[in-house]
N, CA, C, O and CB atoms as a CASP TS submission, in Angstrom:
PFRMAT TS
TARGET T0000
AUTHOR 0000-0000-0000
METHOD Language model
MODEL 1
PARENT N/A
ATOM      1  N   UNK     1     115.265  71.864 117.757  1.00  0.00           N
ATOM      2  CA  UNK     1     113.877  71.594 118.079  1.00  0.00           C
ATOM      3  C   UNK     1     113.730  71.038 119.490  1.00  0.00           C
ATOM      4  O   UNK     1     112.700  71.303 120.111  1.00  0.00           O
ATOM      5  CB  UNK     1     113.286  70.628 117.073  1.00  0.00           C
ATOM      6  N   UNK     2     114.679  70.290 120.041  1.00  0.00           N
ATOM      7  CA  UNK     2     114.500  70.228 121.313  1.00  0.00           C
ATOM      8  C   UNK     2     114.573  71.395 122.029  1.00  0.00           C
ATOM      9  O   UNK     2     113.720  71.086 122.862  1.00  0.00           O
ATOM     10  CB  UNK     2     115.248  69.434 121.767  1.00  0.00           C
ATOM     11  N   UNK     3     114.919  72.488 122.358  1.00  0.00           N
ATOM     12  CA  UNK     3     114.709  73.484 122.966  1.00  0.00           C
ATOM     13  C   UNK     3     113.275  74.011 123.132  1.00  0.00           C
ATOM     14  O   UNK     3     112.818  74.489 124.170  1.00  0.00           O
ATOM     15  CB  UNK     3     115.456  74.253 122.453  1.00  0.00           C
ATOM     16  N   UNK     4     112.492  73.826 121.718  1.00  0.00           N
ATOM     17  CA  UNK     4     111.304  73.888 122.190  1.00  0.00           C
ATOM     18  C   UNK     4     109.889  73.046 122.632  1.00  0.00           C
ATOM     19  O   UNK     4     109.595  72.076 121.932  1.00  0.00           O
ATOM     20  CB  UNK     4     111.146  74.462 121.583  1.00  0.00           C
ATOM     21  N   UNK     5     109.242  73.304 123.475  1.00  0.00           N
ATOM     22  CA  UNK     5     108.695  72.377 124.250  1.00  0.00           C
ATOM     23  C   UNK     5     107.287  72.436 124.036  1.00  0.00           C
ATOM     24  O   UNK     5     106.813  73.440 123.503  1.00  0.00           O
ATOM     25  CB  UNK     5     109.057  72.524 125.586  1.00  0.00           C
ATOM     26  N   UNK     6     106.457  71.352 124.433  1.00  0.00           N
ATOM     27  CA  UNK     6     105.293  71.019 123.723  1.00  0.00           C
ATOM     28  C   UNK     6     104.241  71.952 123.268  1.00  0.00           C
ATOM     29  O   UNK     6     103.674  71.999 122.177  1.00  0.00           O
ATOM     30  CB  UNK     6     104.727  70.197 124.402  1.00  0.00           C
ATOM     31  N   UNK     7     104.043  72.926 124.670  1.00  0.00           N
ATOM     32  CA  UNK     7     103.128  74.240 123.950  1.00  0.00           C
ATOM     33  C   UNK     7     103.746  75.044 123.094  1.00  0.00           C
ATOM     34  O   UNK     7     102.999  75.744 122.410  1.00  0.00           O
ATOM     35  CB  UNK     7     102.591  75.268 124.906  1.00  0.00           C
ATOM     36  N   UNK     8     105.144  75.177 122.892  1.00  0.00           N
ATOM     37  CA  UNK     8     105.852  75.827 121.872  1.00  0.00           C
ATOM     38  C   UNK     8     105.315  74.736 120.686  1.00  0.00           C
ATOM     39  O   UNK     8     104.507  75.277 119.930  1.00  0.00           O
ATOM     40  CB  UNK     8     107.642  75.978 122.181  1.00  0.00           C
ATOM     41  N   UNK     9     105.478  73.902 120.497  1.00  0.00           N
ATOM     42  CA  UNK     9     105.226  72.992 119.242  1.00  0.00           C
ATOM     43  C   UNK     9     103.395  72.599 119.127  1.00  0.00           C
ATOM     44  O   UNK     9     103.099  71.893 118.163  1.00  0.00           O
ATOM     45  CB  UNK     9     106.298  71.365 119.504  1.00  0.00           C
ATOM     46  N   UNK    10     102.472  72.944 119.867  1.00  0.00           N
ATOM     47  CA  UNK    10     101.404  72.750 119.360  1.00  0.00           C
ATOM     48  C   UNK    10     100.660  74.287 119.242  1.00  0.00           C
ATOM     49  O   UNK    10      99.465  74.355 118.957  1.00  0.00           O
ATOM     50  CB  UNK    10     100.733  71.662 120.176  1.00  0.00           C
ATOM     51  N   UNK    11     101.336  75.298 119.446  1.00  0.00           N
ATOM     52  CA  UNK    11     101.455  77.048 119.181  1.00  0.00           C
ATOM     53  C   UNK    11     101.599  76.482 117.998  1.00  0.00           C
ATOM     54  O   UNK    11     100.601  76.354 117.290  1.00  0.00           O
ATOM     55  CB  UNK    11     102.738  78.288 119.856  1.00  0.00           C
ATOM     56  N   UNK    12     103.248  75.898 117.416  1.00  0.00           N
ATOM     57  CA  UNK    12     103.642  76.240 115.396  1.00  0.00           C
ATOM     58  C   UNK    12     102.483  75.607 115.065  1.00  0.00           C
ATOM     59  O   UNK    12     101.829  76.343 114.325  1.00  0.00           O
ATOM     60  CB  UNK    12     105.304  75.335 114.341  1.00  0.00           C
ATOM     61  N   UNK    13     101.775  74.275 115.344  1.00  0.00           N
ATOM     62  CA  UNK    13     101.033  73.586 114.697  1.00  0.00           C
ATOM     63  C   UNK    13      99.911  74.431 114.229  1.00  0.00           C
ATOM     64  O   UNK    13      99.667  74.800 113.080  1.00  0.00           O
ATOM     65  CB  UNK    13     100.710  72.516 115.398  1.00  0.00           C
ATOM     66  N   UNK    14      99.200  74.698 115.453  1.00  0.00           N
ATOM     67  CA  UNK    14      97.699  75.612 115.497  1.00  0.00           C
ATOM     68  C   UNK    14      97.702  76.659 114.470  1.00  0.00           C
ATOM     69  O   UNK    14      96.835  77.046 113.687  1.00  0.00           O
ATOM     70  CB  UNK    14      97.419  76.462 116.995  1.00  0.00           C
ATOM     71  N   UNK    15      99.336  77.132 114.761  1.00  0.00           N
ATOM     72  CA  UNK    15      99.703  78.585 113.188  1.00  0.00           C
ATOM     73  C   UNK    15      99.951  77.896 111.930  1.00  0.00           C
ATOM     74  O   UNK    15      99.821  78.514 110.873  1.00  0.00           O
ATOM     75  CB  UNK    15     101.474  79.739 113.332  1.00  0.00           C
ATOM     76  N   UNK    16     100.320  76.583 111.951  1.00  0.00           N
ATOM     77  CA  UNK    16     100.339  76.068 110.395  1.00  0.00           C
ATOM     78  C   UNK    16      99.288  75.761 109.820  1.00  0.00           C
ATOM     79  O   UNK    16      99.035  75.778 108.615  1.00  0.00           O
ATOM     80  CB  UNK    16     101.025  74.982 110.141  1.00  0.00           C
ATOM     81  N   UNK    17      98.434  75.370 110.993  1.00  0.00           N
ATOM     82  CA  UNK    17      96.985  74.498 110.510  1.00  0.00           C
ATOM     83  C   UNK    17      96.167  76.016 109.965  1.00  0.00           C
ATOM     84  O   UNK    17      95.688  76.286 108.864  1.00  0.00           O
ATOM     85  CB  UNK    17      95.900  73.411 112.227  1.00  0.00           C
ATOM     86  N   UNK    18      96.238  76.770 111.134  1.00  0.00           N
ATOM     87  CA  UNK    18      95.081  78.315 110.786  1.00  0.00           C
ATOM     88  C   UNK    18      95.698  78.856 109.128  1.00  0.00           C
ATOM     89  O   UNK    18      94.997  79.372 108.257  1.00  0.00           O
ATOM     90  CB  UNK    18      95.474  80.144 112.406  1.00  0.00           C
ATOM     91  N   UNK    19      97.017  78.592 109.045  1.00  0.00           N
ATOM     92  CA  UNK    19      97.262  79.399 107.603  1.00  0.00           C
ATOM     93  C   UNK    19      97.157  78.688 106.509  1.00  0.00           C
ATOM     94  O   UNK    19      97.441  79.275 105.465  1.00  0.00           O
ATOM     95  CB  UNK    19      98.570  79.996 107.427  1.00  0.00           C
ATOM     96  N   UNK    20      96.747  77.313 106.430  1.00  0.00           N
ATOM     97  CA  UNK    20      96.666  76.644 105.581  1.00  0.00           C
ATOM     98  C   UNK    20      95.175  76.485 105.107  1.00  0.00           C
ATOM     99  O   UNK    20      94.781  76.280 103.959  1.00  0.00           O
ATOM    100  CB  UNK    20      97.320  75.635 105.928  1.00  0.00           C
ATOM    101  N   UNK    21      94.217  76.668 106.599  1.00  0.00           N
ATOM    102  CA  UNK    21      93.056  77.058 105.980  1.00  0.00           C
ATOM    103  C   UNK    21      92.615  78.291 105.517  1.00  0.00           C
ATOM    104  O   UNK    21      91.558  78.535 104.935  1.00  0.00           O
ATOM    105  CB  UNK    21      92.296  76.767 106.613  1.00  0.00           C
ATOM    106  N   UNK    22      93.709  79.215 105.892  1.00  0.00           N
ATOM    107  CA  UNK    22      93.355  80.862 105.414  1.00  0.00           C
ATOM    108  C   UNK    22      93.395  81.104 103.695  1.00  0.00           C
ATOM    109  O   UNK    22      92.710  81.637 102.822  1.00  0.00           O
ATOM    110  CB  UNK    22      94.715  82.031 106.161  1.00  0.00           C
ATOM    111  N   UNK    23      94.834  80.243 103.853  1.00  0.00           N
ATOM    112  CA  UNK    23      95.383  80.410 102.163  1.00  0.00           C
ATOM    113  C   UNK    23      94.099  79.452 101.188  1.00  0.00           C
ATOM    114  O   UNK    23      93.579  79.801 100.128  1.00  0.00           O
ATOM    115  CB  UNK    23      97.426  79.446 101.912  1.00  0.00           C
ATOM    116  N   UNK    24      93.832  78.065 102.055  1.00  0.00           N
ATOM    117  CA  UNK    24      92.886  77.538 101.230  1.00  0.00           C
ATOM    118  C   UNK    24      91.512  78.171 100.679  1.00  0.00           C
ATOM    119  O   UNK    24      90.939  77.845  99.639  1.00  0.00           O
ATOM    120  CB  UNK    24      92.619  76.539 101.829  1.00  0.00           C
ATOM    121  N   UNK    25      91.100  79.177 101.638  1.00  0.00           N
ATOM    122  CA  UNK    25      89.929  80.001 101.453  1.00  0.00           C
ATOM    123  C   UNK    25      89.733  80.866 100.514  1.00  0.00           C
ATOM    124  O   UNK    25      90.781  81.316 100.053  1.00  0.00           O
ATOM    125  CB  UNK    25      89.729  80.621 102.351  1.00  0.00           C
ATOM    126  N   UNK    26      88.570  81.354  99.960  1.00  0.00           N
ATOM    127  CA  UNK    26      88.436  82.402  99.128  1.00  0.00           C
ATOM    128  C   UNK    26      88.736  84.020  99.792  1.00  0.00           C
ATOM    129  O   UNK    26      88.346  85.072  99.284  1.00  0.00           O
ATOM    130  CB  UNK    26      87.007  82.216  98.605  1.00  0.00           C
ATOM    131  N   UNK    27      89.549  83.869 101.083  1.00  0.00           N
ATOM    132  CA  UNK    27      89.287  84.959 101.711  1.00  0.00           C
ATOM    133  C   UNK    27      90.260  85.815 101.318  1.00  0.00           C
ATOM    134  O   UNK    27      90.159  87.027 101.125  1.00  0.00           O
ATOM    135  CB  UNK    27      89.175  84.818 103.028  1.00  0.00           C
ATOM    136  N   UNK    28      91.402  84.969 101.189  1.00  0.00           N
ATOM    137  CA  UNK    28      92.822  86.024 100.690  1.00  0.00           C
ATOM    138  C   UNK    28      93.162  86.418  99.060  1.00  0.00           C
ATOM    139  O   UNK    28      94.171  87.014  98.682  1.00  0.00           O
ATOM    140  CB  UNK    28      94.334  85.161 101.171  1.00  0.00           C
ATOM    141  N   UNK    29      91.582  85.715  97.839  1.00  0.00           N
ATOM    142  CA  UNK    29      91.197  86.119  96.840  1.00  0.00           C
ATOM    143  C   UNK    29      90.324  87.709  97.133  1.00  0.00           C
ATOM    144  O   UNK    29      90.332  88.782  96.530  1.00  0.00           O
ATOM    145  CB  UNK    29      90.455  84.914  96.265  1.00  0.00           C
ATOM    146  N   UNK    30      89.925  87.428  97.825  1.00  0.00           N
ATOM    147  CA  UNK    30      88.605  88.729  98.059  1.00  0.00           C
ATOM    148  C   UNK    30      89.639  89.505  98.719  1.00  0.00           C
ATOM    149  O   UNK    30      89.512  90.695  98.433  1.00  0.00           O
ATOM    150  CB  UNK    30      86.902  88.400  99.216  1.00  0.00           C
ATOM    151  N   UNK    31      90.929  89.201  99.744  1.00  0.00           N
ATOM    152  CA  UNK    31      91.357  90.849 100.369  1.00  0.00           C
ATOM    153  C   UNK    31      92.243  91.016  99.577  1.00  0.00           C
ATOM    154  O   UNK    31      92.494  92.218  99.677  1.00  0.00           O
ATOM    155  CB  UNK    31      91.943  91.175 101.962  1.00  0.00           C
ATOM    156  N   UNK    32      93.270  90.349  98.418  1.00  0.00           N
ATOM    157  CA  UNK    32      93.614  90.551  97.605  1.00  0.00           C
ATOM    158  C   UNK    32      92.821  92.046  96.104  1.00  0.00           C
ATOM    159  O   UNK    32      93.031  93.197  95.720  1.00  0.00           O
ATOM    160  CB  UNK    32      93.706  89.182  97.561  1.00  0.00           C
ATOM    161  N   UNK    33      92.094  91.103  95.896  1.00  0.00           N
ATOM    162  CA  UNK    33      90.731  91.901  94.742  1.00  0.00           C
ATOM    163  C   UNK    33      90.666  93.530  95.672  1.00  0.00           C
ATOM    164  O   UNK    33      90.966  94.562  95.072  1.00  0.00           O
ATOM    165  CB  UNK    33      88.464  90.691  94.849  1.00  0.00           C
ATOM    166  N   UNK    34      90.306  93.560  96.942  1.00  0.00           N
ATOM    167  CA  UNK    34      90.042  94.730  97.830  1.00  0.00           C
ATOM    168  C   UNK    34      90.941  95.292  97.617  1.00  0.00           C
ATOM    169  O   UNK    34      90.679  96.322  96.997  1.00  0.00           O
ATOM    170  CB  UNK    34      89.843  94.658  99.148  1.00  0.00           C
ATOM    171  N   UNK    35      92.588  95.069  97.941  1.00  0.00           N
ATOM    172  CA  UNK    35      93.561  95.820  98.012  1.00  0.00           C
ATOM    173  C   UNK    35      93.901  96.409  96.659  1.00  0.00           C
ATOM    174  O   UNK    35      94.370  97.528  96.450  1.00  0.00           O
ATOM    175  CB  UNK    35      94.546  95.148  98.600  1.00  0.00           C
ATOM    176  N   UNK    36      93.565  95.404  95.705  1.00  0.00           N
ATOM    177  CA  UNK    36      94.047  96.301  94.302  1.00  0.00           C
ATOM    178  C   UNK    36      93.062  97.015  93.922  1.00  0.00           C
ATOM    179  O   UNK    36      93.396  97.890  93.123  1.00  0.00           O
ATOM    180  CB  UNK    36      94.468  95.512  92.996  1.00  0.00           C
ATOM    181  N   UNK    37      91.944  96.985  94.190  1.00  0.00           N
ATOM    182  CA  UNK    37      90.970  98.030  93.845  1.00  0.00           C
ATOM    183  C   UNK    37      91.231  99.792  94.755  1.00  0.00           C
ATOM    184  O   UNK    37      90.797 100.894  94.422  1.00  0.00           O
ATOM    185  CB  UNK    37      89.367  97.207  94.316  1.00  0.00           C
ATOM    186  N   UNK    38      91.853  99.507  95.610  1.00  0.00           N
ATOM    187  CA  UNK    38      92.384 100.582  96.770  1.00  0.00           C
ATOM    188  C   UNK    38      93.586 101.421  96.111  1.00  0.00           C
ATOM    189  O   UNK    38      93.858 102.621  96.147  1.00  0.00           O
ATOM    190  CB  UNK    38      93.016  99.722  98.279  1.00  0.00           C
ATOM    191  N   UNK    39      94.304 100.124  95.385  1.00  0.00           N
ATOM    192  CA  UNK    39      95.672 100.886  95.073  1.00  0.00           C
ATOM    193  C   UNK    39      95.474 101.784  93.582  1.00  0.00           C
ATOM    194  O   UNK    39      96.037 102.860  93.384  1.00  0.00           O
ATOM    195  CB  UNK    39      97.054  99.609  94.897  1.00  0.00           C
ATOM    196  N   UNK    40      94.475 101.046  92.507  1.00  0.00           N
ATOM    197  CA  UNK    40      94.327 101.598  91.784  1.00  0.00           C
ATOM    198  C   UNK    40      93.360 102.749  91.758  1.00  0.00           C
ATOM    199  O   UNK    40      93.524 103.476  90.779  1.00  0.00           O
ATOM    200  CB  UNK    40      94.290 100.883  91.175  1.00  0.00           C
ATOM    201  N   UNK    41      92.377 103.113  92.592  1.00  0.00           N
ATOM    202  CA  UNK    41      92.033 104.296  93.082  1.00  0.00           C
ATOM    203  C   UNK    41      92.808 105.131  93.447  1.00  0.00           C
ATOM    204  O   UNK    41      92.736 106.253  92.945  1.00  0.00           O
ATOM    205  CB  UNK    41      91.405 104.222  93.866  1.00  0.00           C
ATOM    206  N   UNK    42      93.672 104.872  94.317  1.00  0.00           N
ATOM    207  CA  UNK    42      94.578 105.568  95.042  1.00  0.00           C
ATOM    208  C   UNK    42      95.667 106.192  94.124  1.00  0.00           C
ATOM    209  O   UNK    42      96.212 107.250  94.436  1.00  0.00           O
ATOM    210  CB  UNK    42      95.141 104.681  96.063  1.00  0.00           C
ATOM    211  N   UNK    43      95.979 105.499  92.960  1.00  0.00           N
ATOM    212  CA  UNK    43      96.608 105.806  91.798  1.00  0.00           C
ATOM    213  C   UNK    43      96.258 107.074  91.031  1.00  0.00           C
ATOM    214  O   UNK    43      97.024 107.940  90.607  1.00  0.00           O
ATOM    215  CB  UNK    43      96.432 104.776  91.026  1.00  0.00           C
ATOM    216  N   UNK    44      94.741 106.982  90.936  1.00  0.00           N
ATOM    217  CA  UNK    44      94.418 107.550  90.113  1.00  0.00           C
ATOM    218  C   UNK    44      93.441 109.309  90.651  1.00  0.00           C
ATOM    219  O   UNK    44      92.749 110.079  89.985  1.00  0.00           O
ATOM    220  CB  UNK    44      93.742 106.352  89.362  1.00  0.00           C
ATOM    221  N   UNK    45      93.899 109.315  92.227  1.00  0.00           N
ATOM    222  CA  UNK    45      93.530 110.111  92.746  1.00  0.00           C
ATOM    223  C   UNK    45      94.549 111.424  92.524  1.00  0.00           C
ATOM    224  O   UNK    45      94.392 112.575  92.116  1.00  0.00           O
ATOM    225  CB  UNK    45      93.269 109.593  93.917  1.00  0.00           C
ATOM    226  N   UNK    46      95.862 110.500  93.091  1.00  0.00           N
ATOM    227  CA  UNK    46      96.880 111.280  92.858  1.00  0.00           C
ATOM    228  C   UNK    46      97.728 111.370  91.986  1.00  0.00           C
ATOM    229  O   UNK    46      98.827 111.914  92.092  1.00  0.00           O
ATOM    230  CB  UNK    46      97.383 111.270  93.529  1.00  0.00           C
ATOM    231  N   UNK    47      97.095 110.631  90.688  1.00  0.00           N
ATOM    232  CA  UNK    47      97.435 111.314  88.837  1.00  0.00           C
ATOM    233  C   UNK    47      96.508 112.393  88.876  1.00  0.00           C
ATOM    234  O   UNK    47      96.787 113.204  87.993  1.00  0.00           O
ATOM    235  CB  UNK    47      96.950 110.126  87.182  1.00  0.00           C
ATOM    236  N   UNK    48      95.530 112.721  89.540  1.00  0.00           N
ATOM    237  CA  UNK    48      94.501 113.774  89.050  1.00  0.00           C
ATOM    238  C   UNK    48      94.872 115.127  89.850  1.00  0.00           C
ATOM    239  O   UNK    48      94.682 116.249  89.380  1.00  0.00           O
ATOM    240  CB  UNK    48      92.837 113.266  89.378  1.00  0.00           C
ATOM    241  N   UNK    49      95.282 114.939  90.789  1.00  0.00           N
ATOM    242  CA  UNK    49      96.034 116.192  92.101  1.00  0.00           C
ATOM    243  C   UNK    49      97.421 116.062  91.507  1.00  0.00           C
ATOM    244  O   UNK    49      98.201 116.787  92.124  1.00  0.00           O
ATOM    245  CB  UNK    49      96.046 115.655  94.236  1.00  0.00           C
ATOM    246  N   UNK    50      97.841 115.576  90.795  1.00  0.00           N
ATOM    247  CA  UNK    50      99.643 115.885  90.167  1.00  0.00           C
ATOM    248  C   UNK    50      99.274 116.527  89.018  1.00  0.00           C
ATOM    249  O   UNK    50      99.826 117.602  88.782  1.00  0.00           O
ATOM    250  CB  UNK    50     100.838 114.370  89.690  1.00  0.00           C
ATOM    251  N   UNK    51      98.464 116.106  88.256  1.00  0.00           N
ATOM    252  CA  UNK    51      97.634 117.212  86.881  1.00  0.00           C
ATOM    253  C   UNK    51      97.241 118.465  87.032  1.00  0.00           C
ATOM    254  O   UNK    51      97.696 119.425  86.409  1.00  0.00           O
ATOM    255  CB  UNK    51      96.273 116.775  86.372  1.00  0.00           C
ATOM    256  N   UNK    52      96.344 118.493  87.906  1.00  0.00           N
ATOM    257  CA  UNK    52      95.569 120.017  88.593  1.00  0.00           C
ATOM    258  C   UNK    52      96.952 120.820  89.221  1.00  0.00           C
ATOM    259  O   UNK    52      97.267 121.921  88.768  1.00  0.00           O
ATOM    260  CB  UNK    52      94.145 119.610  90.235  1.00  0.00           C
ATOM    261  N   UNK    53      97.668 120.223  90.203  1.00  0.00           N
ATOM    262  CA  UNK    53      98.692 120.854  90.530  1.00  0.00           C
ATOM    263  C   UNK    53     100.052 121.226  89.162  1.00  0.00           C
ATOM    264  O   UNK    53     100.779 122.219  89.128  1.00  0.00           O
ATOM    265  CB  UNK    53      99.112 119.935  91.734  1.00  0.00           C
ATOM    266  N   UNK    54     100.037 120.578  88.612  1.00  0.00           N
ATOM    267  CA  UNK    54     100.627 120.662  87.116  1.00  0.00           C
ATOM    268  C   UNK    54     100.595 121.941  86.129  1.00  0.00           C
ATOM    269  O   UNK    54     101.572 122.505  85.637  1.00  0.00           O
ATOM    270  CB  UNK    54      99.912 119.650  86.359  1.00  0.00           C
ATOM    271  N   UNK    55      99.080 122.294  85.943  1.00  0.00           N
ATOM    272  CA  UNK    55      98.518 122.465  85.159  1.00  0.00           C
ATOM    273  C   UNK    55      97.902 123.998  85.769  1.00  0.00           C
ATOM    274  O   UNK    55      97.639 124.860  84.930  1.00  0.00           O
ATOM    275  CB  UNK    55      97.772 121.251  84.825  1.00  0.00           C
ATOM    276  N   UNK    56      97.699 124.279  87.140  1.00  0.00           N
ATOM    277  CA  UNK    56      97.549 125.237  87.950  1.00  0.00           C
ATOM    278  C   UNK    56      98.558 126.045  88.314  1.00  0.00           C
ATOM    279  O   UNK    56      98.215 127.227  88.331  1.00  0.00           O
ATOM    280  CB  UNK    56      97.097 124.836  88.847  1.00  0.00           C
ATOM    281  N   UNK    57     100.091 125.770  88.723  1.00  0.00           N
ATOM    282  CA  UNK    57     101.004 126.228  88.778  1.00  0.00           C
ATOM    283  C   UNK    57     101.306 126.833  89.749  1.00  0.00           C
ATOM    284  O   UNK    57     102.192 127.685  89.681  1.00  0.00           O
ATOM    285  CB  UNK    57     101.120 126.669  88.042  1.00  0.00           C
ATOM    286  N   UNK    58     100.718 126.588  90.805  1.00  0.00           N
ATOM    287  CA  UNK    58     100.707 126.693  91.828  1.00  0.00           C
ATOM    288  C   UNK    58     102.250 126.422  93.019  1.00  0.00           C
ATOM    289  O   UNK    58     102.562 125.326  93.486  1.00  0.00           O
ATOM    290  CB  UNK    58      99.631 125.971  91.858  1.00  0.00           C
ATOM    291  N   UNK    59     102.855 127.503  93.227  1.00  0.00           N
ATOM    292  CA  UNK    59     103.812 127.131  94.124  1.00  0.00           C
ATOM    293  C   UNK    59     104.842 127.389  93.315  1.00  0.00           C
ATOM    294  O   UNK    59     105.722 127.945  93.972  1.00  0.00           O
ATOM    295  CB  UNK    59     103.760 125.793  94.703  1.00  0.00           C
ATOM    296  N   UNK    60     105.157 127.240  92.155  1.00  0.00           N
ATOM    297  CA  UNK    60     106.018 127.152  91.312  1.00  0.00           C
ATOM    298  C   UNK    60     106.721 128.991  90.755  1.00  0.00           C
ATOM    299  O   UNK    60     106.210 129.847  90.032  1.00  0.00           O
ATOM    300  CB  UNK    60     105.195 126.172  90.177  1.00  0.00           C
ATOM    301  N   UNK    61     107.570 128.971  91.236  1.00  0.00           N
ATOM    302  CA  UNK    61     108.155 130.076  91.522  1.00  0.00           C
ATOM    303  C   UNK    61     109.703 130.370  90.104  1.00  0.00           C
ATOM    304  O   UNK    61     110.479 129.446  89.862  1.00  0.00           O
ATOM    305  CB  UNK    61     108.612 129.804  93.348  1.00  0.00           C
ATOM    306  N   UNK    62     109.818 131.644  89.450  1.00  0.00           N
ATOM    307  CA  UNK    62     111.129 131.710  89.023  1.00  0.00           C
ATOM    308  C   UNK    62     112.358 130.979  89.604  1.00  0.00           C
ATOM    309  O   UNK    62     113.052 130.322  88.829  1.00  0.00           O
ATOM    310  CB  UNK    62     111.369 132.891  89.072  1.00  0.00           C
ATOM    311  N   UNK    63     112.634 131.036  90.744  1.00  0.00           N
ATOM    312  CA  UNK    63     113.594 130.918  91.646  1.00  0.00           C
ATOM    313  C   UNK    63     113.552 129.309  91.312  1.00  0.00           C
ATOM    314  O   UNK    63     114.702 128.906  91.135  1.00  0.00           O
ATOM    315  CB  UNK    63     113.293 131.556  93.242  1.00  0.00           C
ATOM    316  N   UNK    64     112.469 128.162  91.160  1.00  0.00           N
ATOM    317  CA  UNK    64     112.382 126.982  91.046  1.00  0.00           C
ATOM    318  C   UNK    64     112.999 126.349  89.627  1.00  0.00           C
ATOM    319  O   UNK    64     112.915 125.156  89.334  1.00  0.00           O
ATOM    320  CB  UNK    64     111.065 126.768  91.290  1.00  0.00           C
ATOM    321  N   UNK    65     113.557 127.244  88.907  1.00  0.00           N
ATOM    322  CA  UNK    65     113.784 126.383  87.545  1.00  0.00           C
ATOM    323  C   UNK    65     114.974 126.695  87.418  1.00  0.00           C
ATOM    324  O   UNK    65     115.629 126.262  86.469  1.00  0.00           O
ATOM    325  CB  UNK    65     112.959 126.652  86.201  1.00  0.00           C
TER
END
């Protein structure tokens, strides 16, 4: 820690203080909630294009089995 010097050490501070009010906030509940609503869309886009493609047969050649 001596190597680093005061604006190095009130830089970590300013980043400990900003993430402690980030985490305290409802903000990383709400981009949390956002992201899983994304992933489970996103899930269920491409269960429905793996079905149709499934089920269509598309591409799927003798030579493939």
């Amino acid at each position: 820690m001596n190597k680093v010097g005061g604006g190095g050490l009130l830089l970590a501070g300013l980043f400990l203080v900003f993430m402690g009010i980030l985490i305290r906030s409802n903000l990383i509940e709400w981009l949390l909630d956002i992201l899983g609503l994304v992933v489970i869309i996103g899930g269920a886009i491409l269960g429905i294009i793996g079905l149709i493609k499934m089920f269509s047969g598309r591409g799927a050649k003798s030579s493939d089995f």
